[in-house]
Structure formats: C-alpha cells, structure tokens
Biopython code that builds the backbone (N, CA, C, O; Angstrom):
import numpy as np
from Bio.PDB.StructureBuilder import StructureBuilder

atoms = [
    (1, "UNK", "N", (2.168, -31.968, 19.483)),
    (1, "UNK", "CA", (2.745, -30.657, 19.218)),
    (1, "UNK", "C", (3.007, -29.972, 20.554)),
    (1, "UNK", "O", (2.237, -29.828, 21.504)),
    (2, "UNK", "N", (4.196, -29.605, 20.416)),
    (2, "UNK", "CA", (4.304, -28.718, 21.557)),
    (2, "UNK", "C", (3.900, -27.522, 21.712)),
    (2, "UNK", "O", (3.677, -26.793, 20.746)),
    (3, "UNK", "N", (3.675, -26.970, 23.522)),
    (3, "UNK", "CA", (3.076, -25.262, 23.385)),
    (3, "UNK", "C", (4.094, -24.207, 22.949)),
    (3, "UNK", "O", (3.698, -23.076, 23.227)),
    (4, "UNK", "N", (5.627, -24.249, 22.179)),
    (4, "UNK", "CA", (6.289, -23.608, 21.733)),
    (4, "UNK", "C", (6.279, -24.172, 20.300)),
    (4, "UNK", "O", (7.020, -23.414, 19.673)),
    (5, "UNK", "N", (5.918, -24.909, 19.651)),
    (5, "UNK", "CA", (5.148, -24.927, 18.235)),
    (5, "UNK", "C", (3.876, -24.571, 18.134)),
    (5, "UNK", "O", (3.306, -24.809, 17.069)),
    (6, "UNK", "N", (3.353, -24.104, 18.914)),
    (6, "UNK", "CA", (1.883, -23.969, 18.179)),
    (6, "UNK", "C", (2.212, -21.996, 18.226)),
    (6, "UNK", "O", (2.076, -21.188, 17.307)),
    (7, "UNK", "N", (2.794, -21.697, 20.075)),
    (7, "UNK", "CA", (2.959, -20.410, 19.506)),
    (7, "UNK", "C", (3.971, -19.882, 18.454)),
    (7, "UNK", "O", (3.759, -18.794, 17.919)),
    (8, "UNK", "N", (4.785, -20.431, 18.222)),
    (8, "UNK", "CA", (5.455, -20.012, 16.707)),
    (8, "UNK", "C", (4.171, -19.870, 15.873)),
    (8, "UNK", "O", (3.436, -18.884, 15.936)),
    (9, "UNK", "N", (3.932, -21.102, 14.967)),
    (9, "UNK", "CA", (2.772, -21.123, 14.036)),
    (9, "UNK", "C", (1.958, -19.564, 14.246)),
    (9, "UNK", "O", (1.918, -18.610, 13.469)),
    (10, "UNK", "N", (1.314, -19.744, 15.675)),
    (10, "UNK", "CA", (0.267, -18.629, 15.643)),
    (10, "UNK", "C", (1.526, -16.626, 15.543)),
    (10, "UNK", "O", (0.853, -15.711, 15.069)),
    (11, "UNK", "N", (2.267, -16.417, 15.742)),
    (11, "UNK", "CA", (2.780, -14.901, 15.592)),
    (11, "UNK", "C", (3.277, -15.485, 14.261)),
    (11, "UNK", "O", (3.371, -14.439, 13.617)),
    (12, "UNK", "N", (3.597, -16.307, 13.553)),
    (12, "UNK", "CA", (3.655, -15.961, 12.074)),
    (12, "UNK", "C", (2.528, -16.066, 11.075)),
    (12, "UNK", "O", (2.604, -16.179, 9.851)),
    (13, "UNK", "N", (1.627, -16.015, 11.739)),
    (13, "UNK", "CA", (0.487, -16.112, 10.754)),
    (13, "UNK", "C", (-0.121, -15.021, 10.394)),
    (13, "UNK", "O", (-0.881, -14.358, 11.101)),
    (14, "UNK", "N", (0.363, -14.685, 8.693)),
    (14, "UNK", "CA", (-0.521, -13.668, 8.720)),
    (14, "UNK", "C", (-1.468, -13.103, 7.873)),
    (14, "UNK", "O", (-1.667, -11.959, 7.463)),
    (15, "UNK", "N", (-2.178, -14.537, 7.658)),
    (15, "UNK", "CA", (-3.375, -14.698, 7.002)),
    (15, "UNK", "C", (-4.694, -14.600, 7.078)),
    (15, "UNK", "O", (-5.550, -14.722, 6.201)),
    (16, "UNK", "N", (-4.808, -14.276, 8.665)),
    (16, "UNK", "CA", (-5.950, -14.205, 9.586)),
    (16, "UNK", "C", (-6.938, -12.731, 9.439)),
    (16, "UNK", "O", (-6.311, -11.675, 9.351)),
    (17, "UNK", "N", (-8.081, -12.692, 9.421)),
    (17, "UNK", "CA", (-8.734, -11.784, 9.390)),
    (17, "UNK", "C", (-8.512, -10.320, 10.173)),
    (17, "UNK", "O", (-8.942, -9.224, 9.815)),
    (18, "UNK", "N", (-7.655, -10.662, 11.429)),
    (18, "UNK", "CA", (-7.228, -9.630, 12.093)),
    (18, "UNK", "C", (-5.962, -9.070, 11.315)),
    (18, "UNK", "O", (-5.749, -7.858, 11.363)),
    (19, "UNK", "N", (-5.320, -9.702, 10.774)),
    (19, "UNK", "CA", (-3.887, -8.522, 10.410)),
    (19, "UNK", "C", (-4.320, -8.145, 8.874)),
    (19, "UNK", "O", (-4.532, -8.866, 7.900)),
    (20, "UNK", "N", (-4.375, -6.401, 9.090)),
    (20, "UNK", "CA", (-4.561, -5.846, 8.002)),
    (20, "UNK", "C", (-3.112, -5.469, 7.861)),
    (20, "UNK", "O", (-2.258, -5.212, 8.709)),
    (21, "UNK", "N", (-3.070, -5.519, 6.235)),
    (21, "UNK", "CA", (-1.666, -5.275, 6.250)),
    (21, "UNK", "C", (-1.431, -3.700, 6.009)),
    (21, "UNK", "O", (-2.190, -3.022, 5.317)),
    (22, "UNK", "N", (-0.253, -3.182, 6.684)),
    (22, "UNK", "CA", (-0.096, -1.727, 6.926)),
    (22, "UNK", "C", (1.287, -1.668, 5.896)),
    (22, "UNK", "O", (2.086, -2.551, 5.582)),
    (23, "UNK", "N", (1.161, 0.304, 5.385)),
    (23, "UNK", "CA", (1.891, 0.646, 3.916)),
    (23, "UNK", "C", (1.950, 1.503, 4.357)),
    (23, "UNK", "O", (1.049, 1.848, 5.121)),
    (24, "UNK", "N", (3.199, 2.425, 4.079)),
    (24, "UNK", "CA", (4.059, 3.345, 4.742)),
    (24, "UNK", "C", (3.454, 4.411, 3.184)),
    (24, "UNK", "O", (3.506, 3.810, 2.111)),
    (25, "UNK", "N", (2.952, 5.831, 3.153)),
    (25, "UNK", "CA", (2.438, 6.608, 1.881)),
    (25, "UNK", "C", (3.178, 7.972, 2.243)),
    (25, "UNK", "O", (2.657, 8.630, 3.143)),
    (26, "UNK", "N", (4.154, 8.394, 1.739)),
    (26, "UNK", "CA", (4.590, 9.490, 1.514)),
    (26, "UNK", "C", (5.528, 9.522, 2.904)),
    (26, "UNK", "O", (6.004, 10.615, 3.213)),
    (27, "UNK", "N", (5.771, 8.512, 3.642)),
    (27, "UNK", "CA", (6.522, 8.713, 4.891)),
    (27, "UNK", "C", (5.667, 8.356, 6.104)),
    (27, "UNK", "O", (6.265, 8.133, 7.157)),
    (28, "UNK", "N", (4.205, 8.269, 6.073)),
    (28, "UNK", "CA", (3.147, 8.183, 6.894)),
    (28, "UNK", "C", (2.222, 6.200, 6.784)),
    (28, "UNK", "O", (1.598, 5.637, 5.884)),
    (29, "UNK", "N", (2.664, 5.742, 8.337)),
    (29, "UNK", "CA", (2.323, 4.244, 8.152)),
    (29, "UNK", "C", (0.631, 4.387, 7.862)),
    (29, "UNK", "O", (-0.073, 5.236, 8.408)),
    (30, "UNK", "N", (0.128, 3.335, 6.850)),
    (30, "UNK", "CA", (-1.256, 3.519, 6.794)),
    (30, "UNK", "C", (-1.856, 2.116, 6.771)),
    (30, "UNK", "O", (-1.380, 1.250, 6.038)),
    (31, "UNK", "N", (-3.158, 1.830, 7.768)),
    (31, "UNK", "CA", (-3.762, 0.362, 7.697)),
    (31, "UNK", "C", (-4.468, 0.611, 6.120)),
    (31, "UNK", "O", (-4.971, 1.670, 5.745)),
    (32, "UNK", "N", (-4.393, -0.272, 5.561)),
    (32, "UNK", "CA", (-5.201, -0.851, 4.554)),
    (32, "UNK", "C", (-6.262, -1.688, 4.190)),
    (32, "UNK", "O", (-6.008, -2.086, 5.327)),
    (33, "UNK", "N", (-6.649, -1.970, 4.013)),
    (33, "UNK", "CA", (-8.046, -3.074, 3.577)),
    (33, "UNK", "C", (-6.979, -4.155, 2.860)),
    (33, "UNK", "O", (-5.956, -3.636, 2.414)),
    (34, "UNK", "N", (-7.115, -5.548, 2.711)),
    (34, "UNK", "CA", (-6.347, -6.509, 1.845)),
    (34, "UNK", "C", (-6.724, -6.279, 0.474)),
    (34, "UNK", "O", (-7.913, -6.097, 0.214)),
    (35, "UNK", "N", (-5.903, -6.266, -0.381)),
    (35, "UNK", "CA", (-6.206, -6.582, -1.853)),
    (35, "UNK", "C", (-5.971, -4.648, -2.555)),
    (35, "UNK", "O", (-5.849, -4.394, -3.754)),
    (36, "UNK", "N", (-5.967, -3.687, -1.537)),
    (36, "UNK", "CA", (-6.080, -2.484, -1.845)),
    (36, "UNK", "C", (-5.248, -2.557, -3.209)),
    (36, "UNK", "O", (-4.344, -3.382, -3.339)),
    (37, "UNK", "N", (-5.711, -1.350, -4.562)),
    (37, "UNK", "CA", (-5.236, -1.228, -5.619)),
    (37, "UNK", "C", (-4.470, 0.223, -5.460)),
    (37, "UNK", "O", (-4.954, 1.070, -4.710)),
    (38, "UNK", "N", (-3.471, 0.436, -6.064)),
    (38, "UNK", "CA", (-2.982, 1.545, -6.238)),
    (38, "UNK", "C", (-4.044, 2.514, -6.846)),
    (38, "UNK", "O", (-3.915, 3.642, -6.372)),
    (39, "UNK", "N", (-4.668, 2.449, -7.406)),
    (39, "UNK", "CA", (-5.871, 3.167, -8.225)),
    (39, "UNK", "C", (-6.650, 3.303, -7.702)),
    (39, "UNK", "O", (-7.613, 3.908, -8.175)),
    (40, "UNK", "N", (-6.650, 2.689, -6.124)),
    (40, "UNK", "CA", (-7.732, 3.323, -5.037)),
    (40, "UNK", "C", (-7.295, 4.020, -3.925)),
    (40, "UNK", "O", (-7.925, 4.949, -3.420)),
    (41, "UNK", "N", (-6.234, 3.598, -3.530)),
    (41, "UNK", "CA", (-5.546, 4.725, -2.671)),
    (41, "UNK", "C", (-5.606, 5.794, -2.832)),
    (41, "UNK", "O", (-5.985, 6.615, -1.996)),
    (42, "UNK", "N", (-5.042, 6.145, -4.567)),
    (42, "UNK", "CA", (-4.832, 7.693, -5.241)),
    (42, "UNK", "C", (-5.767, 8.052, -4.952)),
    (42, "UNK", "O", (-5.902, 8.872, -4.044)),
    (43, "UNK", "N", (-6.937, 7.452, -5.772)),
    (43, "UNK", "CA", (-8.179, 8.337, -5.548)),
    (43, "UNK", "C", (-8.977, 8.783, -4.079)),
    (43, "UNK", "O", (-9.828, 9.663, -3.949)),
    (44, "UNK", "N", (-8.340, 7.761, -2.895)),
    (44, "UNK", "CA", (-8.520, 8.189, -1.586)),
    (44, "UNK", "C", (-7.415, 9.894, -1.068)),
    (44, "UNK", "O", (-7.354, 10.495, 0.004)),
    (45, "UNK", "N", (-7.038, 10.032, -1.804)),
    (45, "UNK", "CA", (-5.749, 10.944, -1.337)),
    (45, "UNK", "C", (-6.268, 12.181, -2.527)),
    (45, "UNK", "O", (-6.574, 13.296, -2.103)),
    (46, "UNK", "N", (-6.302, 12.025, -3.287)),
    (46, "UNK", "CA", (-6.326, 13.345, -4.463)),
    (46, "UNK", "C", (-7.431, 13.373, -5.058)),
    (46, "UNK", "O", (-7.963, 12.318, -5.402)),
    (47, "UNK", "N", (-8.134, 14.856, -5.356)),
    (47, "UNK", "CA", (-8.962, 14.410, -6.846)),
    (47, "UNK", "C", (-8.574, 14.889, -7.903)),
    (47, "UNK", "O", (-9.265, 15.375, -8.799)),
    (48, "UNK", "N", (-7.627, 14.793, -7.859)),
    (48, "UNK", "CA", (-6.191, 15.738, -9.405)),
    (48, "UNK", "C", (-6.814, 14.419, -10.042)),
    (48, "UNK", "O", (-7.229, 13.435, -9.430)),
    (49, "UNK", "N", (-6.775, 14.664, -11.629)),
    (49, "UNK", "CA", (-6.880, 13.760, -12.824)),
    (49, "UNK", "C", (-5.857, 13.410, -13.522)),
    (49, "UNK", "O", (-5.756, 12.470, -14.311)),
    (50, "UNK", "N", (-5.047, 14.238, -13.196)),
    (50, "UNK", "CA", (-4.039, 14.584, -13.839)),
    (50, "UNK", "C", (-2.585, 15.566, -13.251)),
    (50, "UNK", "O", (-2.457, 16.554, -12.528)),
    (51, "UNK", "N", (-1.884, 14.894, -13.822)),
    (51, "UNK", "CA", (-0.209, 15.614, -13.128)),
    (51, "UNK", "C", (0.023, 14.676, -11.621)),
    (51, "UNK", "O", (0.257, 15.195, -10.530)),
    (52, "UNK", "N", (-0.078, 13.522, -11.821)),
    (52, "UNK", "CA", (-0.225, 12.982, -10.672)),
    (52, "UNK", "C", (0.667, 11.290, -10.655)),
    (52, "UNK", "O", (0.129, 10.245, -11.020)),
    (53, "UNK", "N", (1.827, 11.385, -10.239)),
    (53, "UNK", "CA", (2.773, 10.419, -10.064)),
    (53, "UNK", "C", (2.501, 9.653, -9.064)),
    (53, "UNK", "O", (2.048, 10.057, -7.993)),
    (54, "UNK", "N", (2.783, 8.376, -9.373)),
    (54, "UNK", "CA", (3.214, 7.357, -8.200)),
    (54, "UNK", "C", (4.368, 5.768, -7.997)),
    (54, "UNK", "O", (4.609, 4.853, -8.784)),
    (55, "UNK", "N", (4.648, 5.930, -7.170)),
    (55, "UNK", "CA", (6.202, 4.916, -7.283)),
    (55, "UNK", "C", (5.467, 3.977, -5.874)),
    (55, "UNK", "O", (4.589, 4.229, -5.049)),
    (56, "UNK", "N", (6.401, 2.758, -6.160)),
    (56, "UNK", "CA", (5.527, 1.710, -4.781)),
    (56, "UNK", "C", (6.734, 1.059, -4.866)),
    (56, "UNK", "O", (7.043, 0.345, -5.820)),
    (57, "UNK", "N", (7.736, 1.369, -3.487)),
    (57, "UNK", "CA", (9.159, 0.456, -3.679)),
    (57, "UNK", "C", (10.350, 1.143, -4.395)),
    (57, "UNK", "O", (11.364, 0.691, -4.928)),
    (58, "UNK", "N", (9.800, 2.568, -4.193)),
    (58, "UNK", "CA", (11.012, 3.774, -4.923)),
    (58, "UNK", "C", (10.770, 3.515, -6.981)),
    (58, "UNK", "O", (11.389, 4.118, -7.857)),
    (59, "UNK", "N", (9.493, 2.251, -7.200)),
    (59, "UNK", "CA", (9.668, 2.193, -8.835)),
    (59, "UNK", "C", (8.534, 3.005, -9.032)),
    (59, "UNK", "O", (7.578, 3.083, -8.261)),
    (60, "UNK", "N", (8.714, 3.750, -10.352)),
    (60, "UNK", "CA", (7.465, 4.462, -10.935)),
    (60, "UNK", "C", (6.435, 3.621, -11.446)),
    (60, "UNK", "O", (6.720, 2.561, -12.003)),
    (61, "UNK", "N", (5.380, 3.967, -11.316)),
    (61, "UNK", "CA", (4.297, 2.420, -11.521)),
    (61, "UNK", "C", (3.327, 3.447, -12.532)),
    (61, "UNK", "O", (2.469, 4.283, -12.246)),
    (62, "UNK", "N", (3.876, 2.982, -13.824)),
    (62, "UNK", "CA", (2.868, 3.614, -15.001)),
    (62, "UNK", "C", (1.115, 3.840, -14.822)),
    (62, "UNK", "O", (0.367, 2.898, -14.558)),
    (63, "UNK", "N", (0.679, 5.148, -15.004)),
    (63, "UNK", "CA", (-0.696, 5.240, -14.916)),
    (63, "UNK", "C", (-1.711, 4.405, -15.334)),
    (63, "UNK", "O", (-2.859, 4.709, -15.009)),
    (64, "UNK", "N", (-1.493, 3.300, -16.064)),
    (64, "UNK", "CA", (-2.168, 2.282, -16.652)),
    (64, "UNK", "C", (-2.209, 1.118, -15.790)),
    (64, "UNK", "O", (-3.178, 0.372, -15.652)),
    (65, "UNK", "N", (-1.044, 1.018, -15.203)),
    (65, "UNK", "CA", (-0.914, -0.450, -14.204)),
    (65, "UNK", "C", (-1.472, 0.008, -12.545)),
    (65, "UNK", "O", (-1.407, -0.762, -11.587)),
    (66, "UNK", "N", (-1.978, 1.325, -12.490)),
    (66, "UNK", "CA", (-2.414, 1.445, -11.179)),
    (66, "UNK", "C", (-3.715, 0.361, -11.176)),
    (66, "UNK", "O", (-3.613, -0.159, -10.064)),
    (67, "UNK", "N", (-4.562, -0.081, -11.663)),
    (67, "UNK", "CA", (-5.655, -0.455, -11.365)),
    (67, "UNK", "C", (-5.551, -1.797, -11.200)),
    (67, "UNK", "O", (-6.480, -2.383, -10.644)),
    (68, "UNK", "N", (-4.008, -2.769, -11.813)),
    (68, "UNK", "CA", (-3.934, -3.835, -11.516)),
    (68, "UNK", "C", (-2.979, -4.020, -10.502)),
    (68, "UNK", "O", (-2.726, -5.171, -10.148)),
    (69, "UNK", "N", (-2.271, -2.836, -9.852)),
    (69, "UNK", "CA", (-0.750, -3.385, -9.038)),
    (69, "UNK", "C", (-1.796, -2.956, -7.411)),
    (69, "UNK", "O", (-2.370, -1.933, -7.039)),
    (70, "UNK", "N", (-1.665, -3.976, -6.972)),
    (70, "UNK", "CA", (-2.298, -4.261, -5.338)),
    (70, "UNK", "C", (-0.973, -4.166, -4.841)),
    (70, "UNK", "O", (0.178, -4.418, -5.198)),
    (71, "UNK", "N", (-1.752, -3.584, -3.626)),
    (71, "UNK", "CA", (-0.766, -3.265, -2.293)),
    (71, "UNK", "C", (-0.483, -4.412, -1.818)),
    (71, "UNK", "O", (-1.244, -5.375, -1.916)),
    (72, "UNK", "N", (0.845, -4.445, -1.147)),
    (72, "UNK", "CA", (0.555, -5.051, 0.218)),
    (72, "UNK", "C", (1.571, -4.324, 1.408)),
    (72, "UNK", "O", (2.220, -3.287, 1.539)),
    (73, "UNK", "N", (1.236, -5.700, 2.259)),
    (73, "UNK", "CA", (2.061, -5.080, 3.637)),
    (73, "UNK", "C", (2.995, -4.948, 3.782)),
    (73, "UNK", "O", (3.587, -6.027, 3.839)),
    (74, "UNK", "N", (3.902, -3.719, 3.957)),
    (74, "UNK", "CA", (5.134, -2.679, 3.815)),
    (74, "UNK", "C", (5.311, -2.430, 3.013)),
    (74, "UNK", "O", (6.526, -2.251, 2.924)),
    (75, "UNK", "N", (4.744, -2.210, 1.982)),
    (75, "UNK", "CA", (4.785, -1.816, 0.613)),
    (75, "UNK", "C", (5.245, -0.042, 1.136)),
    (75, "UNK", "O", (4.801, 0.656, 2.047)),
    (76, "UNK", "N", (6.151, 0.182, 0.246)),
    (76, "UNK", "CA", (6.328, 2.062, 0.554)),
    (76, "UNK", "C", (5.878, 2.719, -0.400)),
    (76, "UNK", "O", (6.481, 2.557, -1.461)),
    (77, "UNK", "N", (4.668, 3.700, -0.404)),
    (77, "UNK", "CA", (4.327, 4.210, -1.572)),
    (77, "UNK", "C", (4.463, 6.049, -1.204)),
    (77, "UNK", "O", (4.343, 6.672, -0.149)),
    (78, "UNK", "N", (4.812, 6.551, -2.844)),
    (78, "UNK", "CA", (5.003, 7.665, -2.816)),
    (78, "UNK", "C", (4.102, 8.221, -3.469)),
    (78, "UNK", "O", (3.952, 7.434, -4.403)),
    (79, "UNK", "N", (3.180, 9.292, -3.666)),
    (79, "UNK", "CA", (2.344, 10.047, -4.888)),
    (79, "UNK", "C", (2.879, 11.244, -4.401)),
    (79, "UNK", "O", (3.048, 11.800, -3.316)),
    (80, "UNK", "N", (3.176, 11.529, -6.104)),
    (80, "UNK", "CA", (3.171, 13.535, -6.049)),
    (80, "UNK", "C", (2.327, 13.972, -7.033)),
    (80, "UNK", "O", (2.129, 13.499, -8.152)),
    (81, "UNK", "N", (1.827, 14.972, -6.467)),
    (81, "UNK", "CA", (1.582, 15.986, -7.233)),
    (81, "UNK", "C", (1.963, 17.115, -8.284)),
    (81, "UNK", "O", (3.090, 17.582, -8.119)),
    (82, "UNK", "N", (1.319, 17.565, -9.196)),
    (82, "UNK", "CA", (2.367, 18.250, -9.860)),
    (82, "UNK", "C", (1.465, 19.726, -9.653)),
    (82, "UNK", "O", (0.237, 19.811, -9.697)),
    (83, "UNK", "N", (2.347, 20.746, -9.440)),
    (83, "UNK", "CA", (1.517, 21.903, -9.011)),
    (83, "UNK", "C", (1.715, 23.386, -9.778)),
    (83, "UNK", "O", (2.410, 24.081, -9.037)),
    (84, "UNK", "N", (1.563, 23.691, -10.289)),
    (84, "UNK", "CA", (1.854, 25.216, -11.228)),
    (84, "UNK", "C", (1.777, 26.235, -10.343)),
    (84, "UNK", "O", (0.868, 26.700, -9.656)),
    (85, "UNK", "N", (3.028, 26.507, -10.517)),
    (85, "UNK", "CA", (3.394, 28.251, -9.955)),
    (85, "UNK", "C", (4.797, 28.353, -10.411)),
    (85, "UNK", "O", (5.367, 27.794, -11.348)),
    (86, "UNK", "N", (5.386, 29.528, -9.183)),
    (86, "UNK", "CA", (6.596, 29.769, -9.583)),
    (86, "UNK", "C", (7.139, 30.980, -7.956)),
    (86, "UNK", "O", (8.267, 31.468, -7.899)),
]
sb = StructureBuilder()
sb.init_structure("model")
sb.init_model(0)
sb.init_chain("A")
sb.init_seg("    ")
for serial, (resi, resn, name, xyz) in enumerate(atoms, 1):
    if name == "N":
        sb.init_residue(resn, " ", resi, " ")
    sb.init_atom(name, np.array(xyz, "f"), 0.0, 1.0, " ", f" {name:<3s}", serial, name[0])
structure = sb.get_structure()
C-alpha cells in the first residue's frame, strides 16, 4: 500500500472514536454524542411539554417519532416554540 492510500483511507474515516458528528440546531453548529435522539436534544434545549415543534432536514418529525429518529452528522435541525401573547 502506498503512503497516498493509506492517507486517503485515514481523512475518510469517520468511524473513529474521535469524530463526533456535528448538527447545525436552529442555525447554530452543535457537537453531539453518536446515536443522539431527537427526544434528547429537545429536552436538552426546552422544558416546554408542550407547543413544541421540530423538523430535521426542513421535514416535520411527528412528536411520537422523536424518540426513535437519531441524529446524525449535518443533520439540520429546527425546534420552535410556541409562545402566547400578542
């Protein structure tokens, strides 16, 4: 193997314990832990129970599927809030 195959191999690898994969949240890049759930992020960000949207990839991701749809790296996620006034 040559030393311009092995460094290819090694900058595309990115399975390694060092690259956490990073997710862009409301416009703001964020490191993540691997495997992160949408249903843990939220709850890192809000403690609303309720009135509380989220889209991953511009799609709305139903309140039921947060606990199974995992992040990953560049994933773009949005949460809003819903807020009463006027």
């Amino acid at each position: 193997m040559t030393q311009d195959a092995t460094q290819t191999r090694t900058d595309t690898r990115t399975d390694s314990p060092a690259h956490a994969p990073t997710i862009t949240v409301n416009g703001a890049p964020r490191t993540i832990a691997a495997g992160l759930t949408l249903d843990a992020l939220v709850a890192t960000l809000t403690a609303a129970h309720r009135g509380v949207a989220a889209a991953v990839n511009e799609d709305v991701v139903p309140r039921g599927d947060w606990p199974t749809t995992i992040l990953g790296d560049g994933d773009r996620v949005e949460i809003l809030t819903a807020v009463q006034g006027g």
